[in-house]
C-alpha positions as a Markdown table, in Angstrom:
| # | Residue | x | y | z |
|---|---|---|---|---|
| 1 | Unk | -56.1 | -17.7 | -1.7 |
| 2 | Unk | -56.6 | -21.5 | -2.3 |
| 3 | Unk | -55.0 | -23.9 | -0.2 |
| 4 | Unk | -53.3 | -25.7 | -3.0 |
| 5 | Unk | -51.9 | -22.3 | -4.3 |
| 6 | Unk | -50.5 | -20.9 | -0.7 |
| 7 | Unk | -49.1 | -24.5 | -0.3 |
| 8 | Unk | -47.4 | -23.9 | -4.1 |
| 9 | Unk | -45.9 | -20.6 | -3.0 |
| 10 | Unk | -44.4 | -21.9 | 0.6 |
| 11 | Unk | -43.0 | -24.8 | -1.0 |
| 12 | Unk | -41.4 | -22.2 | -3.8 |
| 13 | Unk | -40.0 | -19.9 | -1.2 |
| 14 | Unk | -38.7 | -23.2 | 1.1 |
| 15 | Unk | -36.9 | -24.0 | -2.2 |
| 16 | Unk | -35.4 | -20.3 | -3.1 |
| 17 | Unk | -34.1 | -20.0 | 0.3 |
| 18 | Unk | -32.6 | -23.3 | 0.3 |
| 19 | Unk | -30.7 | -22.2 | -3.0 |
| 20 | Unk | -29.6 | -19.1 | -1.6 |
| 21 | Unk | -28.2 | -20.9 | 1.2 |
| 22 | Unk | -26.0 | -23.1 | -1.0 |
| 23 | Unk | -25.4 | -20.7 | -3.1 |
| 24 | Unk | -24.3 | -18.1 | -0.3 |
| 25 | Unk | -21.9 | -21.3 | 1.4 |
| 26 | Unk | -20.6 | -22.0 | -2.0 |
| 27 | Unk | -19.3 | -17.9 | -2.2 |
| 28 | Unk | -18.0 | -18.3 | 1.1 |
| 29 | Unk | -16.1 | -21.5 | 0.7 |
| 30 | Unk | -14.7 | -20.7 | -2.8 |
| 31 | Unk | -13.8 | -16.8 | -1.0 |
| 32 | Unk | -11.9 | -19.3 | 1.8 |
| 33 | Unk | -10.2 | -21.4 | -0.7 |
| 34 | Unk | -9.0 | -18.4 | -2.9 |
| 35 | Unk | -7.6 | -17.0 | 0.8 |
| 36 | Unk | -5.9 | -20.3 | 1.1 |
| 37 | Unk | -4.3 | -20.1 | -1.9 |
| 38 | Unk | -2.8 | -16.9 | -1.5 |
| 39 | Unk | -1.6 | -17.3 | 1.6 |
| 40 | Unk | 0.2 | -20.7 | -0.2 |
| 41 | Unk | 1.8 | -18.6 | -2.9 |
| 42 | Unk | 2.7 | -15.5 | -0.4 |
| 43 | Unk | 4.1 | -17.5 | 1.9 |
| 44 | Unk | 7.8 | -16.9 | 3.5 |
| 45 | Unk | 9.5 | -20.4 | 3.0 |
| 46 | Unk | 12.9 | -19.5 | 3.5 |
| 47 | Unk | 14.2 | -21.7 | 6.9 |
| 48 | Unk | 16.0 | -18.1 | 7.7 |
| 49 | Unk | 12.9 | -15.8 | 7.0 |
| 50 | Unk | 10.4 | -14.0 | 9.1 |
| 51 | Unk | 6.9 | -14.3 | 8.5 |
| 52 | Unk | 4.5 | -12.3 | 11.4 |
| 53 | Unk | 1.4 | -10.7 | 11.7 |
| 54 | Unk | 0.4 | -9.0 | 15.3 |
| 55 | Unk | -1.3 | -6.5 | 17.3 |
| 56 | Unk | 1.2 | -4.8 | 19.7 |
| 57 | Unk | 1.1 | -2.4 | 22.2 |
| 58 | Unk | 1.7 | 1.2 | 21.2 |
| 59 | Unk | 0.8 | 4.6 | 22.0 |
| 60 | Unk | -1.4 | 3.1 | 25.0 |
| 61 | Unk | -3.2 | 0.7 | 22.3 |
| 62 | Unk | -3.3 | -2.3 | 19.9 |
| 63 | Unk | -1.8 | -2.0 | 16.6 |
| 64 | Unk | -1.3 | -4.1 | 14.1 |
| 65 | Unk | 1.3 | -5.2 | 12.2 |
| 66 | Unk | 3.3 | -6.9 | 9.6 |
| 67 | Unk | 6.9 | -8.1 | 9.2 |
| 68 | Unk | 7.8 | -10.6 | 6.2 |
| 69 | Unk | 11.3 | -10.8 | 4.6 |
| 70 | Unk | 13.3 | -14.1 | 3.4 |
| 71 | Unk | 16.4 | -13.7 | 5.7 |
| 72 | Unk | 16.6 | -12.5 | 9.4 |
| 73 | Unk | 19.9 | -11.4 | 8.7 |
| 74 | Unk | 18.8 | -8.6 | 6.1 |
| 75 | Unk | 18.5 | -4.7 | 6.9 |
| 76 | Unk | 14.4 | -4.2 | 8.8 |
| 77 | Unk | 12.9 | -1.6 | 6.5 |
| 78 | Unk | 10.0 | -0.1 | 8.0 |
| 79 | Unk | 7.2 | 1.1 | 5.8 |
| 80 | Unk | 4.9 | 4.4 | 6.8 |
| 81 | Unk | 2.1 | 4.4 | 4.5 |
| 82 | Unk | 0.2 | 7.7 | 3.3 |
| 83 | Unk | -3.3 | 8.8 | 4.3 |
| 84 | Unk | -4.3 | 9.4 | 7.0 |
| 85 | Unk | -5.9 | 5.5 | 6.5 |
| 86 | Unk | -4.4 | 4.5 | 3.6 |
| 87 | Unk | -3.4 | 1.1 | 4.6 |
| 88 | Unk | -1.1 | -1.1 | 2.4 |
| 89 | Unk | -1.5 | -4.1 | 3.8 |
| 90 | Unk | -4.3 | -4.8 | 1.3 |
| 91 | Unk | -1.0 | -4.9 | -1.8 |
| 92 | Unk | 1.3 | -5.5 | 0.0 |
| 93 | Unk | 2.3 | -8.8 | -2.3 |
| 94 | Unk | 3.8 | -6.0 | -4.0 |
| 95 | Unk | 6.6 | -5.9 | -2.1 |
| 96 | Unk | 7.8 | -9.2 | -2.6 |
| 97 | Unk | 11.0 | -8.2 | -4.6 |
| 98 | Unk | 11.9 | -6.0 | -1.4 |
| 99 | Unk | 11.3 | -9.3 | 1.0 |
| 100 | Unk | 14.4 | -10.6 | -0.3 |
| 101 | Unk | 16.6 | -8.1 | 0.7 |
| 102 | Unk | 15.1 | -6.3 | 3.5 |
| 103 | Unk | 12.6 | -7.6 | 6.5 |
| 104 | Unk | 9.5 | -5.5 | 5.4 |
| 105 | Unk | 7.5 | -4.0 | 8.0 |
| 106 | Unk | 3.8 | -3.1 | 7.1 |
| 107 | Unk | 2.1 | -0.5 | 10.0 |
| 108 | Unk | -1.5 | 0.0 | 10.1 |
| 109 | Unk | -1.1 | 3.6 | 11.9 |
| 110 | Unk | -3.6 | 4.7 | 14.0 |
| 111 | Unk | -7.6 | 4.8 | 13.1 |
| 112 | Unk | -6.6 | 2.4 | 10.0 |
| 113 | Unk | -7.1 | -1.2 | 8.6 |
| 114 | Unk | -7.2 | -3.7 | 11.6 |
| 115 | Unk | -5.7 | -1.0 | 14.0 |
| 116 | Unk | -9.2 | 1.1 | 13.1 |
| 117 | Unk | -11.0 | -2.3 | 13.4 |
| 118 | Unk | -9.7 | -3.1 | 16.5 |
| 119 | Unk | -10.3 | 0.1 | 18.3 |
| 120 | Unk | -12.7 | 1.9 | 16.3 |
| 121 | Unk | -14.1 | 5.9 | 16.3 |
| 122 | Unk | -12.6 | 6.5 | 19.7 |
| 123 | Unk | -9.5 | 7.1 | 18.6 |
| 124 | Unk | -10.6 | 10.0 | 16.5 |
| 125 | Unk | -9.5 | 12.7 | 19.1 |
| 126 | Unk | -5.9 | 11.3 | 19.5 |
| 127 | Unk | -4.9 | 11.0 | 15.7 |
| 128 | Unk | -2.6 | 14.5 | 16.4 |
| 129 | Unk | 0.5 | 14.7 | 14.0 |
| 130 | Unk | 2.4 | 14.2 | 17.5 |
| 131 | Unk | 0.8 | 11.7 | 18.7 |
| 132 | Unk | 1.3 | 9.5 | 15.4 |
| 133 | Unk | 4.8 | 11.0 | 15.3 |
| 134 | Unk | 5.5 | 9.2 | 18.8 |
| 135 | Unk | 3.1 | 6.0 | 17.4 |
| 136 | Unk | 6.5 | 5.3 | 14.8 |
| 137 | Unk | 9.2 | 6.4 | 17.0 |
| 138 | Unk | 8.0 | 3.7 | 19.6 |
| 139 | Unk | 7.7 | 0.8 | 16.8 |
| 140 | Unk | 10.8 | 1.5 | 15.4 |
| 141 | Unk | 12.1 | 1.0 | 19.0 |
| 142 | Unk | 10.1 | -2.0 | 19.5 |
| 143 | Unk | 11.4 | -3.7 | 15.7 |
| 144 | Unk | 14.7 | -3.2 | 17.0 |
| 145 | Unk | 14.8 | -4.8 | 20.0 |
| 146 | Unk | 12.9 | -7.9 | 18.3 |
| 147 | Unk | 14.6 | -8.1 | 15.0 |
| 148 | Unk | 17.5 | -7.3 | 16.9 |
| 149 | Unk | 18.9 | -4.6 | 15.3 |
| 150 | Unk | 20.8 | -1.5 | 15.8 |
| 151 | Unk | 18.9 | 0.6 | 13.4 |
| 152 | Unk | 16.6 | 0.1 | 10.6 |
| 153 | Unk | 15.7 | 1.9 | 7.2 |
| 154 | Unk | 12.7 | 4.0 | 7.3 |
| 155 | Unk | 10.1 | 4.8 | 4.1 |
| 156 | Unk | 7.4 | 7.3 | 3.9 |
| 157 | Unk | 5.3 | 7.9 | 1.8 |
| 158 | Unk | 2.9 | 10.8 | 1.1 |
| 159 | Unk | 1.5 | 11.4 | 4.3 |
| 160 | Unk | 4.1 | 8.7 | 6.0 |
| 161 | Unk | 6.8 | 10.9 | 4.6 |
| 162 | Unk | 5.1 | 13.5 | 6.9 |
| 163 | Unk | 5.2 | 11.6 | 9.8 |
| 164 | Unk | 9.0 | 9.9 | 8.5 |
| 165 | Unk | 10.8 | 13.0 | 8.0 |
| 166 | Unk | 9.5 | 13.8 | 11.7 |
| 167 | Unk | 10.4 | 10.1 | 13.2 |
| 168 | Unk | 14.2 | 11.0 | 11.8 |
| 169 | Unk | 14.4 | 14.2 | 12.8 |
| 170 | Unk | 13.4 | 13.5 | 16.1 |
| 171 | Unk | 15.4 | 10.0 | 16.6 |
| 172 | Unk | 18.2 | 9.8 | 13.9 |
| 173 | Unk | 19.9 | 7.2 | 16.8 |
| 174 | Unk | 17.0 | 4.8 | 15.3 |
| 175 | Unk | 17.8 | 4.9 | 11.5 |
| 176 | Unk | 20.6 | 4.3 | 8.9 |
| 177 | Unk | 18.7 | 5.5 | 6.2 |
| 178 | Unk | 15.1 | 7.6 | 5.2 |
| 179 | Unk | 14.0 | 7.8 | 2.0 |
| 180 | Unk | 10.7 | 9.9 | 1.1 |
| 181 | Unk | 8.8 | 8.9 | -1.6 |
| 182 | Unk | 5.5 | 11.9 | -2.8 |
| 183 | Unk | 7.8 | 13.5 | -0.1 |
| 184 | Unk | 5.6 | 16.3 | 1.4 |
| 185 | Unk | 7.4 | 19.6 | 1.3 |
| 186 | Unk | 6.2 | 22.9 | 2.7 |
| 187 | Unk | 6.6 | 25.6 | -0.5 |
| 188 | Unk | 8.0 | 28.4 | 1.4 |
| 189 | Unk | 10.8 | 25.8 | 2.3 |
| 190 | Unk | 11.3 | 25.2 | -1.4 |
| 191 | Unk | 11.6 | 28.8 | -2.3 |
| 192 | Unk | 14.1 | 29.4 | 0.4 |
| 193 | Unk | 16.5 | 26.5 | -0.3 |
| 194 | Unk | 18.6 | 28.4 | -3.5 |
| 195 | Unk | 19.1 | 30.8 | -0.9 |
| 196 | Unk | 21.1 | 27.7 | 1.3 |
| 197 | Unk | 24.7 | 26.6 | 1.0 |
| 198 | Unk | 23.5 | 23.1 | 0.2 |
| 199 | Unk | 24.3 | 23.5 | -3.9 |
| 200 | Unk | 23.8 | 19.5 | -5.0 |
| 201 | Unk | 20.7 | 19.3 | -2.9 |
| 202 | Unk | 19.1 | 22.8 | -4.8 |
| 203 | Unk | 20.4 | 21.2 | -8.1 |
| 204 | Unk | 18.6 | 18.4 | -7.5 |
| 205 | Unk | 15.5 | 20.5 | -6.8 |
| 206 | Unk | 15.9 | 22.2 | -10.2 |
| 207 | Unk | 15.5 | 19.2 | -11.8 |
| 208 | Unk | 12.9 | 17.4 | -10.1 |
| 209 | Unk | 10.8 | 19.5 | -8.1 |
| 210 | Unk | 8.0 | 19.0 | -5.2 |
| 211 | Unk | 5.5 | 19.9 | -8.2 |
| 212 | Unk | 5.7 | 17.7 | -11.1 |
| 213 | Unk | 4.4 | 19.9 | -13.5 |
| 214 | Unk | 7.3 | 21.9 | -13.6 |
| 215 | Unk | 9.6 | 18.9 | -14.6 |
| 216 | Unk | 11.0 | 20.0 | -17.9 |
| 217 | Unk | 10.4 | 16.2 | -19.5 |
| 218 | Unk | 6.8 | 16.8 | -17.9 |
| 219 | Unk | 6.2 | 20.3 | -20.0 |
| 220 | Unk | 7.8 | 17.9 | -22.9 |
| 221 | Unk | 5.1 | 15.1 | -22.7 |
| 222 | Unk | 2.5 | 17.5 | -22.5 |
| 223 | Unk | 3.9 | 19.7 | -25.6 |
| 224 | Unk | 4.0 | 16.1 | -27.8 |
| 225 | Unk | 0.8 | 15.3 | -26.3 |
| 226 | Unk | -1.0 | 18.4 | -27.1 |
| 227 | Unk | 0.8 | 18.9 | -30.8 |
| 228 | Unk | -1.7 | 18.0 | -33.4 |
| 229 | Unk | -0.8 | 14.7 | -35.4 |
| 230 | Unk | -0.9 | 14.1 | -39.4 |
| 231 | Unk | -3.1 | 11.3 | -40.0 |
| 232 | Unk | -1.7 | 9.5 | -43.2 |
């Protein structure tokens, strides 16, 4: 190859890298100044909120967590998200309408989000429905003693309200309230409970059970839906 033509080519490639390093800084500051922002809008600024982010000890290791709400004074509400891994913490702007009446507390169990980060694959042989079970009891212990409350509300949902319904059944001393949303019920349980005393409970079954395919206003939708249409 001519000298003049490797020269051409160097000089080329000099000029291509230097353009992907501007280009690449350029994506990196606009990614921090889009961070920046968000923080700005999400951020608590309430003199009586709470706004904390933290690894804390539990179950023997570092896990991470969230607590945001606009007044200290307000119930702690506790949130057990589903999975296994299925961290909220990436939405959790969504729960800005709770923030102003509850302190909001965002978990990242065990083997998820920052918690995973933080510890990685090892924790793989300890992610036992007990062991996770315990891993809630002992933060709901720990948010009382620092929010300084008696007892705090406690959400689950999908797989949290496997691991909730287990946290309340084990401590009730710990909660005021739980409230399962995709509550995770075992069928033979729901088969047996018109045979129990509990009548408003089973009526409330009938009309909203565990599947929702047997909802009668979702047969409805999917009788209009599957009714052919005149088409004037």
């Amino acid at each position: 190859m001519p000298r003049r033509a490797a020269r051409l080519i160097g000089v080329s490639l000099l000029g291509l890298s230097g353009i992907l390093v501007v280009l690449a800084a350029a994506g990196l500051g606009f990614r921090a100044y889009r961070q920046h922002l968000a923080a700005q809008t999400l951020a608590i600024r309430s003199p009586a909120g709470v706004q904390e982010g933290e690894f804390i000890e539990i179950g023997g290791i570092k896990q991470w967590i969230q607590i945001r709400g606009e007044d200290r004074d307000n119930p702690v509400l506790l949130f057990v998200h589903g999975g296994p891994g299925g961290s909220t913490l990436p939405i959790s702007s969504g729960w800005r309408a709770w923030e102003k009446h509850f302190t909001v507390v965002q978990w990242d169990q065990r083997g998820t989000g920052r918690t995973f980060g933080a510890a990685g694959d090892a924790l793989g042989p300890t992610m036992t429905l007990e062991r996770m079970t315990q891993d809630g009891i002992e933060l709901a212990e720990y948010l009382r003693t620092h929010l300084h409350k008696d007892k705090i509300v406690l959400v689950g949902h999908s797989w949290g309200s496997f691991l909730g319904i287990r946290m309340a059944k084990q401590r009730p001393d710990l909660f005021s309230a739980y409230v399962g949303t995709g509550q995770v019920v075992g069928r033979a349980t729901f088969e047996k409970a018109p045979s129990s005393s509990r009548s408003r409970a089973c009526s409330g079954l009938r009309q909203r059970p565990p599947t929702r395919r047997l909802w009668p206003s979702w047969r409805r939708s999917l009788r209009s839906r599957s009714s052919p249409r005149r088409i004037a």
